[in-house]
N, C-alpha and C positions, 0 to 999 in steps of 0.2 A: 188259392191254397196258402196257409198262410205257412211263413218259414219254418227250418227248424230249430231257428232259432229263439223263434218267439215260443214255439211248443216248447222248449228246454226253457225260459225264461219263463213261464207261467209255471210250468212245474215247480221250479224251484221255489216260486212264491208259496206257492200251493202244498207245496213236502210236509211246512211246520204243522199246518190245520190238519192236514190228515194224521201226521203223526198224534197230537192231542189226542185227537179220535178216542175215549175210553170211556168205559161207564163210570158216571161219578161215587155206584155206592162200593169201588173194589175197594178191595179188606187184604191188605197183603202182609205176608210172613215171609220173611226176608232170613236166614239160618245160615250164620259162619262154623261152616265144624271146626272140630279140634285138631291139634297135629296125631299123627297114628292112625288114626281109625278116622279113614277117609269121608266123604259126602254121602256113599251109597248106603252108608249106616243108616239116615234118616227117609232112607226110603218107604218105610211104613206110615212115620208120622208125616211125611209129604201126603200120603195115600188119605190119610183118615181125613186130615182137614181142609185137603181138596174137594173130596167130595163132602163134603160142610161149607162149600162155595168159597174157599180163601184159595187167593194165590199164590203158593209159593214158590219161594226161587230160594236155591243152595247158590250162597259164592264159592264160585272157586278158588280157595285160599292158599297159597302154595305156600305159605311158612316161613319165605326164606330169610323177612325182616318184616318187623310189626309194621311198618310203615308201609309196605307193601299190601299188606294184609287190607289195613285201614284204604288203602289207593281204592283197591277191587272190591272191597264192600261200599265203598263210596258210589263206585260207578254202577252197581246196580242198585241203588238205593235213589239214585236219580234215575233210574231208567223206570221206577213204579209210578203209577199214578193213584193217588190217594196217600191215605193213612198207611203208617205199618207198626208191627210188632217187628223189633229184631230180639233174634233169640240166637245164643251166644254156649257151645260145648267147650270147654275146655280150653285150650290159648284162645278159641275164638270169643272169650269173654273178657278175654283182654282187646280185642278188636271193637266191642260194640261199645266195650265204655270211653270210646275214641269217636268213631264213627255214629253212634247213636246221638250226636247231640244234634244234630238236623230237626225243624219242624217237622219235617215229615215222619219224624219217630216218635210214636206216643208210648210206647215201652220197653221197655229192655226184659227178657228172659234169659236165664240163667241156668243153665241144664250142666250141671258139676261142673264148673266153669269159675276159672279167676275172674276175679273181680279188683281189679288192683286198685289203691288208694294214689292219688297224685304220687309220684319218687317211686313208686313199688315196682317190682319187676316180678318176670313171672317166676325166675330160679328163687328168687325170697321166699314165694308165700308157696311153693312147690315144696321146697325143702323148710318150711316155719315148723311144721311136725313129721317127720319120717312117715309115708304111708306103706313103707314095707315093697314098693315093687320094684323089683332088680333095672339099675339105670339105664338109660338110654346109651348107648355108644358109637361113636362118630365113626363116619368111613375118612375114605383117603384125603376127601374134598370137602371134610367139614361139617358134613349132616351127620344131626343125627337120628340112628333107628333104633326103636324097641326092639327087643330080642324076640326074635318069633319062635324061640325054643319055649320061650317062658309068657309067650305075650296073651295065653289064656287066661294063666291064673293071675296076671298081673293087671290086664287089661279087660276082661270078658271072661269072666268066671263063672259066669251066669247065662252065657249063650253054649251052645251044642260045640263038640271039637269041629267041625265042617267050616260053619258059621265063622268062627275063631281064627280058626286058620287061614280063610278068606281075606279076615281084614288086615290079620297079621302081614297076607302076603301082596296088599294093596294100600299099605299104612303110608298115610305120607309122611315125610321127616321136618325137623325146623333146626332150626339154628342157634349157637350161644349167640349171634345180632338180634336173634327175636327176644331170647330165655331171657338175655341179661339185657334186654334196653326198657328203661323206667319210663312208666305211665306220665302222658304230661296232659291228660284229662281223665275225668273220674263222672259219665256222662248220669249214673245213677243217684247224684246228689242232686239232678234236678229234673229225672223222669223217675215213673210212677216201673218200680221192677219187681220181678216175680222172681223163682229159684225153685231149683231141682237139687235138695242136698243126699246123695248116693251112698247110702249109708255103709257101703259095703264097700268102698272104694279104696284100688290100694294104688294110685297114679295121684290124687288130690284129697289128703286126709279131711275127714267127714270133718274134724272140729276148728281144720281152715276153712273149708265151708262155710259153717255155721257163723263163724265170726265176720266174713266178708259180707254175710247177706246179713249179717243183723244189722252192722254197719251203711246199710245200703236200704236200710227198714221196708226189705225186700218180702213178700207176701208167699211164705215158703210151704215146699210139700217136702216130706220127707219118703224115701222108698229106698224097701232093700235091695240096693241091685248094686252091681259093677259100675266101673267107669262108664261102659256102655250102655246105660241106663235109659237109652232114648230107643235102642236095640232092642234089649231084654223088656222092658214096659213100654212101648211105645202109647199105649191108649192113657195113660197115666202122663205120660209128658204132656200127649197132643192137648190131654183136657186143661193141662196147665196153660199151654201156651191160648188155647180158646178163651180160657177165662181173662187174661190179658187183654185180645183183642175185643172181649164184649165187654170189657170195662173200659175201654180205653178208644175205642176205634169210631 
């Protein structure tokens, strides 16, 4: 019988090969959301392009500093085997043009989402045009939260009160160390990127939008919808982000 030591020793050689273990043609969709309006937003456009055989994984992004952010999309960005699309909501497009510079990222999407130029932060191009919705305001410790008196019409103007109030009351918060710490890569000057510009949008004005993703000679959809725009049109995102992965993957 042999030890158990040697049984523990052949495992461990044996761990990496199995781990590998994956089909070579996975197609994966990798999605940092925004601060506010939490992961559970992209529950539909998880649904649609799941069953269209892609894998996707939401990071859990907690806000509390870009560097952070970029840490925990890193680490599931190594955890995929294959190719990926990362698609990037709102600060979380300040995340992917950090972290998407990996081989394994053949595109970056952009679902109302900064896009910050090398030096840019996200309070500049946040506030570069007033989009009308009442600020965010810090608690005792620093976060800050949207006001969930107002976080429909400023946020989700376009979903049901139920819906609204949901995410209002599951928003996550982020930080002036995220707001105000400037981009020290800009990963869309040398991948091929897509963009959701949210015409309707009063958290990220439609014509900072337009200016980030032209700059970025990013392959754009335009749709009327809210900030929540992956919420309110979900089939309309997901076909964006498909079109990335069948061009690109």
């Amino acid at each position: 019988m042999r030890s158990l030591a040697t049984v523990l020793a052949a495992a461990a050689i044996l761990a990496p090969a199995f781990a590998q273990a994956a089909p070579a043609a996975t197609r994966n969709i990798v999605i940092v959301p925004g601060a506010f309006i939490d992961g559970s937003g992209w529950h539909v456009v998880h649904d649609i392009l799941s069953h269209k055989g892609y894998k996707v994984t939401i990071v859990p992004a907690g806000h509390d500093t870009l560097e952070q952010d970029i840490a925990a999309t890193r680490r599931v960005l190594f955890n995929q085997f294959g190719k990926v699309v990362l698609v990037g909501n709102g600060f979380g497009g300040a995340v992917i043009g950090h972290a998407g510079d990996g081989a394994k990222v053949k595109a970056l999407v952009y679902v109302a989402a900064l896009a910050p130029q090398v030096g840019e932060n996200a309070g500049q191009l946040l506030h570069a045009i007033p989009a009308g919705a009442a600020p965010a305001r810090a608690d005792w410790a620093g976060y800050y939260w949207a006001d969930r008196e107002h976080f429909r019409e400023n946020f989700a103007a376009d979903l049901s009160p139920n819906r609204a109030a949901f995410f209002a009351a599951s928003q996550v918060p982020t930080t002036q160390a995220f707001i105000y710490t400037s981009a020290h890569a800009a990963a869309w000057h040398d991948k091929p990127s897509y963009a959701v510009v949210a015409t309707e949008d009063r958290v990220l004005h439609p014509d900072t939008q337009r200016m980030m993703y032209r700059r970025a000679h990013a392959k754009t959809v335009e749709i009327a919808a809210s900030h929540a725009v992956h919420v309110s049109h979900p089939e309309e995102v997901a076909a964006l982000i498909e079109r990335a992965a069948v061009e690109t993957l």
